[in-house]
mmCIF file as gemmi writes it, N, C-alpha and C atoms, coordinates in Angstrom:
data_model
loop_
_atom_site.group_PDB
_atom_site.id
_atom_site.type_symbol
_atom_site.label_atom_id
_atom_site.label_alt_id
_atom_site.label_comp_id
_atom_site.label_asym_id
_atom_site.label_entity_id
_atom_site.label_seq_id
_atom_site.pdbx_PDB_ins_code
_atom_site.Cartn_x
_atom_site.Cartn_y
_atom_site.Cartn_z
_atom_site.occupancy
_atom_site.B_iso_or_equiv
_atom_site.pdbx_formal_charge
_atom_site.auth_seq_id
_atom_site.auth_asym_id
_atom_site.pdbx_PDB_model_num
ATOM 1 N N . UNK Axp A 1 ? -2.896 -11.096 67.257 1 0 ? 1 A 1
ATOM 2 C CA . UNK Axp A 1 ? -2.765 -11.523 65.848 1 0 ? 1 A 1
ATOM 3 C C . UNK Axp A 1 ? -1.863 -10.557 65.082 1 0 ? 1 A 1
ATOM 4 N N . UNK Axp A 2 ? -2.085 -9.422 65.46 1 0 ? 2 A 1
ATOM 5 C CA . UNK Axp A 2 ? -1.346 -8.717 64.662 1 0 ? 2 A 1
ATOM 6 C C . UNK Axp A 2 ? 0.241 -8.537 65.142 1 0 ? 2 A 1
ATOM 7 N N . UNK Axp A 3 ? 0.647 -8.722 66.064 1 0 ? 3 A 1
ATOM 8 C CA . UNK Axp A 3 ? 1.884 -8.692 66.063 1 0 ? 3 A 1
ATOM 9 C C . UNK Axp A 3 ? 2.517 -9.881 65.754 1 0 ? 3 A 1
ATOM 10 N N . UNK Axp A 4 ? 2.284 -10.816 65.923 1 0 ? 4 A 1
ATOM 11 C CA . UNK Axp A 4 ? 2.347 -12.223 65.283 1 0 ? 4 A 1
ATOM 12 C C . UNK Axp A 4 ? 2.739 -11.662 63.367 1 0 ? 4 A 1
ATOM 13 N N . UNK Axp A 5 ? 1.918 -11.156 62.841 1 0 ? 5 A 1
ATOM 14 C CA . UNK Axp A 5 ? 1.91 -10.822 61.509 1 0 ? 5 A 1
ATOM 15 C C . UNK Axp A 5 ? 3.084 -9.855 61.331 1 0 ? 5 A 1
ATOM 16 N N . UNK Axp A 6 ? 3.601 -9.248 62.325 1 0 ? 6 A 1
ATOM 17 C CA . UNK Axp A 6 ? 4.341 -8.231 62.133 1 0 ? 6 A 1
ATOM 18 C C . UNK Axp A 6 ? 5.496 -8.896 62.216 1 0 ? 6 A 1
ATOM 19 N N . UNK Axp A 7 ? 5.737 -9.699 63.317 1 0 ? 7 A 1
ATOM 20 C CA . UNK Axp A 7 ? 6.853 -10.239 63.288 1 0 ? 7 A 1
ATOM 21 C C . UNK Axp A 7 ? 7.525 -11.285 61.831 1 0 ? 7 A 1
ATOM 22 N N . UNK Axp A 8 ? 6.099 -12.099 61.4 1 0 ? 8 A 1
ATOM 23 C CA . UNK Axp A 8 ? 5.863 -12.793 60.188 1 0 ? 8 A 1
ATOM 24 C C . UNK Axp A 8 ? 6.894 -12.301 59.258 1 0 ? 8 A 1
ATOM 25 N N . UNK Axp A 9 ? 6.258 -10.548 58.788 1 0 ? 9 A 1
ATOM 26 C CA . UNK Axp A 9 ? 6.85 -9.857 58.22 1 0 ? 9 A 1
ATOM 27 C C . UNK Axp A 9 ? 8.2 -9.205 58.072 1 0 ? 9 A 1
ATOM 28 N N . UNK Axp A 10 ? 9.037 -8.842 59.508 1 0 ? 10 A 1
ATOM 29 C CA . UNK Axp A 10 ? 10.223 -8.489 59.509 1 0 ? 10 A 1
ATOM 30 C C . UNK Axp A 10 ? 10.854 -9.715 59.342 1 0 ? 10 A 1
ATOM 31 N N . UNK Axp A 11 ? 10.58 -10.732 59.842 1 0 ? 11 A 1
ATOM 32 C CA . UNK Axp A 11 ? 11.662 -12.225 59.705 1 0 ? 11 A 1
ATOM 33 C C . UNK Axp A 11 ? 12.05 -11.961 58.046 1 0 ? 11 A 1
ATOM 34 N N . UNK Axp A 12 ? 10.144 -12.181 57.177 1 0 ? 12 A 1
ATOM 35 C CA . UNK Axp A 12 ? 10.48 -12.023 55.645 1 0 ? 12 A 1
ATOM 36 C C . UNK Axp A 12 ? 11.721 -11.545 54.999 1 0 ? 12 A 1
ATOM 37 N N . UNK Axp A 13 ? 11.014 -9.915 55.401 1 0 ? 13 A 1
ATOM 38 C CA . UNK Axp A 13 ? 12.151 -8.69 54.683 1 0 ? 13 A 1
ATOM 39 C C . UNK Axp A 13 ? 13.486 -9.26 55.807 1 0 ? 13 A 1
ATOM 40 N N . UNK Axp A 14 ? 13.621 -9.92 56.522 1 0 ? 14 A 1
ATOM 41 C CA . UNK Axp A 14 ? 15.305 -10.033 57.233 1 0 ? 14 A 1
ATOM 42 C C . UNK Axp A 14 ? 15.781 -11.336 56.49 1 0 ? 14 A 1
ATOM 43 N N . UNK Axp A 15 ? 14.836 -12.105 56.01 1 0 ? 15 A 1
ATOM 44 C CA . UNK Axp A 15 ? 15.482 -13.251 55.229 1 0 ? 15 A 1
ATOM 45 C C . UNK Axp A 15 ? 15.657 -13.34 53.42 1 0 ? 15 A 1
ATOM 46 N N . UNK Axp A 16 ? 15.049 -11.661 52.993 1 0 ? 16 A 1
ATOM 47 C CA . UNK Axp A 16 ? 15 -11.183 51.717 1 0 ? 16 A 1
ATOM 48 C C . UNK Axp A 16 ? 16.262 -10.742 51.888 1 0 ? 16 A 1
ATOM 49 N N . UNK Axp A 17 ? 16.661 -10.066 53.03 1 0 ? 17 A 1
ATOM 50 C CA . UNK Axp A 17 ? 17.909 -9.091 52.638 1 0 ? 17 A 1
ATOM 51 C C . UNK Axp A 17 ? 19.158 -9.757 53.069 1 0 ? 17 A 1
ATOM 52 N N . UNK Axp A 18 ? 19.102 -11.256 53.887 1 0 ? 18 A 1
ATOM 53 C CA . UNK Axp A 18 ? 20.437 -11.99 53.645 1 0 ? 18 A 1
ATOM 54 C C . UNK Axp A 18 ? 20.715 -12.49 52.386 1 0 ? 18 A 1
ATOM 55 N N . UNK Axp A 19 ? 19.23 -13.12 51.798 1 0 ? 19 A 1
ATOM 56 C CA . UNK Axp A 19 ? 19.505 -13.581 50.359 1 0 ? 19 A 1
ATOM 57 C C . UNK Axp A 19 ? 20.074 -12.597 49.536 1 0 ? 19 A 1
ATOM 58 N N . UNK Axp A 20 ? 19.793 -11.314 49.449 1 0 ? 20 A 1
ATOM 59 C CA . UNK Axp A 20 ? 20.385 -10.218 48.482 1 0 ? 20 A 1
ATOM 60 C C . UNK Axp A 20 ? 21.662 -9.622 48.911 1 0 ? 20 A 1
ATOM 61 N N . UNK Axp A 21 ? 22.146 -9.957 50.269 1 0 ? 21 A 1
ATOM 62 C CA . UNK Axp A 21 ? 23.722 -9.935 50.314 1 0 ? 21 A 1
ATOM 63 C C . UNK Axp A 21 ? 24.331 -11.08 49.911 1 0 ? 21 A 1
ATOM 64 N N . UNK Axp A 22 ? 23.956 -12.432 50.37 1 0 ? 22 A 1
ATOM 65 C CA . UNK Axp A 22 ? 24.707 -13.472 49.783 1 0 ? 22 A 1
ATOM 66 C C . UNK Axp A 22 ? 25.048 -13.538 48.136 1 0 ? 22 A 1
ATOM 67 N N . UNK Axp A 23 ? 23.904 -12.948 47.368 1 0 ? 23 A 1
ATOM 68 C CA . UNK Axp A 23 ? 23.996 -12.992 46.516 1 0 ? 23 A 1
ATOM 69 C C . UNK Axp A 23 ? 24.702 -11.893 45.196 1 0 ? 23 A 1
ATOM 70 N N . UNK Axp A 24 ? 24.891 -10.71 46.332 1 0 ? 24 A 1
ATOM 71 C CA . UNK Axp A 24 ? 25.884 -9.992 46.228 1 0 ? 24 A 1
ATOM 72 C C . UNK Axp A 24 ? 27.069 -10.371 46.266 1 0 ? 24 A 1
ATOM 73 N N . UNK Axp A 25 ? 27.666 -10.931 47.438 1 0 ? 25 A 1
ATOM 74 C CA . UNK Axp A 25 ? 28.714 -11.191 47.557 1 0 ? 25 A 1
ATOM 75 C C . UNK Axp A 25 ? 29.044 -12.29 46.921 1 0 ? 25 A 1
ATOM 76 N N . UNK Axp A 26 ? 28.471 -13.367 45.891 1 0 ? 26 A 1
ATOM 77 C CA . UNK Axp A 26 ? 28.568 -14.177 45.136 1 0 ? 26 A 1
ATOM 78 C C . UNK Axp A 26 ? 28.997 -13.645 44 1 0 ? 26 A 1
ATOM 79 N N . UNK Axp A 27 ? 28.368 -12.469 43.636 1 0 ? 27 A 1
ATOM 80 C CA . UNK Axp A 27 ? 28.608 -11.988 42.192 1 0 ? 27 A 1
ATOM 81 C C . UNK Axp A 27 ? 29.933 -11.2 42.084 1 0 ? 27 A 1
ATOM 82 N N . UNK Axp A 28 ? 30.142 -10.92 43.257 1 0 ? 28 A 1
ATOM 83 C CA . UNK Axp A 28 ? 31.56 -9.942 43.192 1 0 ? 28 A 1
ATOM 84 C C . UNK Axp A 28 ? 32.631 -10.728 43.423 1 0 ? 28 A 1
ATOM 85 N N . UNK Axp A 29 ? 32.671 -11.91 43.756 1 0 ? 29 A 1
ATOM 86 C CA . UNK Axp A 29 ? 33.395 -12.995 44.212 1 0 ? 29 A 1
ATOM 87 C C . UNK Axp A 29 ? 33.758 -13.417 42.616 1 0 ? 29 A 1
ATOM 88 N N . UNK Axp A 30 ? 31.909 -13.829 42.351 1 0 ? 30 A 1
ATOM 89 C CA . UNK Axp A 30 ? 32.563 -14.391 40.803 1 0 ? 30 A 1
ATOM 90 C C . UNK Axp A 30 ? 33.299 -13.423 39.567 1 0 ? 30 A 1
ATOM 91 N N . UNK Axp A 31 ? 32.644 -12.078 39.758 1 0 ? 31 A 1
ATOM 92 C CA . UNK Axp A 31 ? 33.523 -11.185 38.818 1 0 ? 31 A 1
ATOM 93 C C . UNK Axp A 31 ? 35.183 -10.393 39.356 1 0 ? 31 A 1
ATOM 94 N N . UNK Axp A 32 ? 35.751 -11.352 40.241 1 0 ? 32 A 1
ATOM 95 C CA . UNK Axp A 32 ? 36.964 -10.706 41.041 1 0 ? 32 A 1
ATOM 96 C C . UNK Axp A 32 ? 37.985 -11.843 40.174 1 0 ? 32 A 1
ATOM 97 N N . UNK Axp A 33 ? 36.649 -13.284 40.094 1 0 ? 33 A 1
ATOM 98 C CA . UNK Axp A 33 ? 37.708 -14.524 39.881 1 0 ? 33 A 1
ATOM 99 C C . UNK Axp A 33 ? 37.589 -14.622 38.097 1 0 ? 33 A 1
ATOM 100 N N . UNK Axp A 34 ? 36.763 -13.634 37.497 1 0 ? 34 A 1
ATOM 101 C CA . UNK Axp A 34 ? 36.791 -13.905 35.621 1 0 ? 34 A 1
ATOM 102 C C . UNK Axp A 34 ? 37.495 -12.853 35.208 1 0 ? 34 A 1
ATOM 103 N N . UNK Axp A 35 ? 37.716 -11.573 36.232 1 0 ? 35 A 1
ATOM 104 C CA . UNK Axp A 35 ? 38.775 -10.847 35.812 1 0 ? 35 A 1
ATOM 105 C C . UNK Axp A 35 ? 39.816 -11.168 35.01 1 0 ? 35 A 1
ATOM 106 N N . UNK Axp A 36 ? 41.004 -12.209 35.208 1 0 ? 36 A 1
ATOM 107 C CA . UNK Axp A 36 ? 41.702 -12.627 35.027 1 0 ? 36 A 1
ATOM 108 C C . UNK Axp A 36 ? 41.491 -13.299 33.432 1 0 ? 36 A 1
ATOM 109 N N . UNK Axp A 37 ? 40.145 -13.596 33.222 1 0 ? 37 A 1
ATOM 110 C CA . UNK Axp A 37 ? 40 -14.302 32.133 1 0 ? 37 A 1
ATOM 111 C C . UNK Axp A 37 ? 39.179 -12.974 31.081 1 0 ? 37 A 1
ATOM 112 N N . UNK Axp A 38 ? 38.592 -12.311 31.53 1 0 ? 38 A 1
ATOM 113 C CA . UNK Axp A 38 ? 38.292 -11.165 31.077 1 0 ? 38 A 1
ATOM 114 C C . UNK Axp A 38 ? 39.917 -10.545 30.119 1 0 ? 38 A 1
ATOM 115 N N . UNK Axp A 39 ? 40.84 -10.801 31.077 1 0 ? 39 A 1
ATOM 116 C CA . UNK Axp A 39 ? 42.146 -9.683 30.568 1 0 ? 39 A 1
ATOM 117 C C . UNK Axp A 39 ? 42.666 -10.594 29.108 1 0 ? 39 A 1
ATOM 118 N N . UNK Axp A 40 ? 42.827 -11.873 29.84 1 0 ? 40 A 1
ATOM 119 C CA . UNK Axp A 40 ? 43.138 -12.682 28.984 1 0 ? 40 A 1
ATOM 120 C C . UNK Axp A 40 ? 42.751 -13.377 27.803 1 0 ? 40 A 1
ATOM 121 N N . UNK Axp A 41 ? 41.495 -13.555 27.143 1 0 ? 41 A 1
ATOM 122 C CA . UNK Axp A 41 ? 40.463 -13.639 26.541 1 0 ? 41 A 1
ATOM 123 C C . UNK Axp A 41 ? 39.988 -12.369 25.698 1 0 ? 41 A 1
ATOM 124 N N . UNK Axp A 42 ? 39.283 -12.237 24.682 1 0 ? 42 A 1
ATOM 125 C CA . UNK Axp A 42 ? 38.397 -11.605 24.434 1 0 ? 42 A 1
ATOM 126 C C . UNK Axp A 42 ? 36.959 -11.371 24.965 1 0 ? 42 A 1
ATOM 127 N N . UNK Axp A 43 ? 36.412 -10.39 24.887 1 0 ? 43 A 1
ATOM 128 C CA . UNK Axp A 43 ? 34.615 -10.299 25.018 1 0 ? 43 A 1
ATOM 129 C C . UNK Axp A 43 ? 33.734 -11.362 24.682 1 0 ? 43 A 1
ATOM 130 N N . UNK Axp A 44 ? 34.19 -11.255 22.85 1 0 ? 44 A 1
ATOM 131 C CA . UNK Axp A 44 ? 33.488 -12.189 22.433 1 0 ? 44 A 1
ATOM 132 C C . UNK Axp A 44 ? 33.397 -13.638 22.803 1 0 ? 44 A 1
ATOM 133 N N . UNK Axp A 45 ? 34.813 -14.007 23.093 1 0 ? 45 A 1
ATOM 134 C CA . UNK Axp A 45 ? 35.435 -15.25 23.556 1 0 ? 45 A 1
ATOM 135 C C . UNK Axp A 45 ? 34.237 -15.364 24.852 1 0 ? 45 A 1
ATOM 136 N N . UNK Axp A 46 ? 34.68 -14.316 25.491 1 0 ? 46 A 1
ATOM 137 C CA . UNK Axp A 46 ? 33.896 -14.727 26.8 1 0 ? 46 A 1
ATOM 138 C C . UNK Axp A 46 ? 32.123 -15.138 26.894 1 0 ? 46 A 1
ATOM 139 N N . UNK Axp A 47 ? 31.641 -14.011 26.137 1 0 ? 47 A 1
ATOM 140 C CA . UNK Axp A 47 ? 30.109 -14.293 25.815 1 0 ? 47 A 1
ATOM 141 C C . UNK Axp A 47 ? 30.318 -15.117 25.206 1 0 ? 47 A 1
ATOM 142 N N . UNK Axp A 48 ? 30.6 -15.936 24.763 1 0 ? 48 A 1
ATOM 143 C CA . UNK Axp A 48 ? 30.49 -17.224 23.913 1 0 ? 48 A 1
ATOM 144 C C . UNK Axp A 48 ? 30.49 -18.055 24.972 1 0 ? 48 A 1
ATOM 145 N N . UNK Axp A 49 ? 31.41 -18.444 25.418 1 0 ? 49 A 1
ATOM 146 C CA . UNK Axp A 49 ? 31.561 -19.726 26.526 1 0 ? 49 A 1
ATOM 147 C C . UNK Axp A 49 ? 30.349 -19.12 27.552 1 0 ? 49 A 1
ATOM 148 N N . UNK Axp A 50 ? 29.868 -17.961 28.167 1 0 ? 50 A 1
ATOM 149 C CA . UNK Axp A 50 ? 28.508 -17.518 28.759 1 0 ? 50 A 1
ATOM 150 C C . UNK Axp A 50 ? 27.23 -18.504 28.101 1 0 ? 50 A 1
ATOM 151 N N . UNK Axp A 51 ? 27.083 -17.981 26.708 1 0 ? 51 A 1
ATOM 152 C CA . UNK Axp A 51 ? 26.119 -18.797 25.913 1 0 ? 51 A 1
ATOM 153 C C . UNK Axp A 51 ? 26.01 -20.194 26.2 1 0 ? 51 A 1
ATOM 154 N N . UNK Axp A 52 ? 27.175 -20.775 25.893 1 0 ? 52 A 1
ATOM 155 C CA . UNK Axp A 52 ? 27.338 -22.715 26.073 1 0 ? 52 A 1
ATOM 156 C C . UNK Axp A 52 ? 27.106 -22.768 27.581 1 0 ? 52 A 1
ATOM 157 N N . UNK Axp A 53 ? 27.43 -21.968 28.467 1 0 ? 53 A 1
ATOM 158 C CA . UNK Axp A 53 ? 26.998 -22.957 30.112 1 0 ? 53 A 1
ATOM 159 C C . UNK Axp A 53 ? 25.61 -22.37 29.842 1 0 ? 53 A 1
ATOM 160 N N . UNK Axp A 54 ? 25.024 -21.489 29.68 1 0 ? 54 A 1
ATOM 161 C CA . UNK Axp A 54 ? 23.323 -20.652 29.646 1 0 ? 54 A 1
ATOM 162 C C . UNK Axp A 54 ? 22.651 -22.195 28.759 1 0 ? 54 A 1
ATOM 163 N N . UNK Axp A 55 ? 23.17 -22.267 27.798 1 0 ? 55 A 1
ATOM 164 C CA . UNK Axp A 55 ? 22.58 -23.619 26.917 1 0 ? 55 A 1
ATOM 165 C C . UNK Axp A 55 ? 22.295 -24.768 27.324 1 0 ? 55 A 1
């Protein structure tokens, strides 16, 4: 039983820590591709249009 549980457990933490790279590499993906709009744009500009898709 107990190794059964153990294994349970590493699968977990091994399928916690693809989700937290994918989702890494999502965010750096997406802040590589707003750069561009970052330069071009204002802050405010930008948190604004943030707000309306969040809405």
């Amino acid at each position: 039983l107990m190794g059964s549980v153990t294994v349970v457990v590493v699968v977990v933490m091994l399928i916690m820590v693809a989700v937290v790279v994918v989702v890494a590499a999502a965010a750096v993906i997406l802040l590589k591709c707003l750069v561009p709009f970052v330069e071009s744009f204002s802050v405010i500009e930008v948190l604004f249009g943030m707000r309306i898709l969040v809405s």
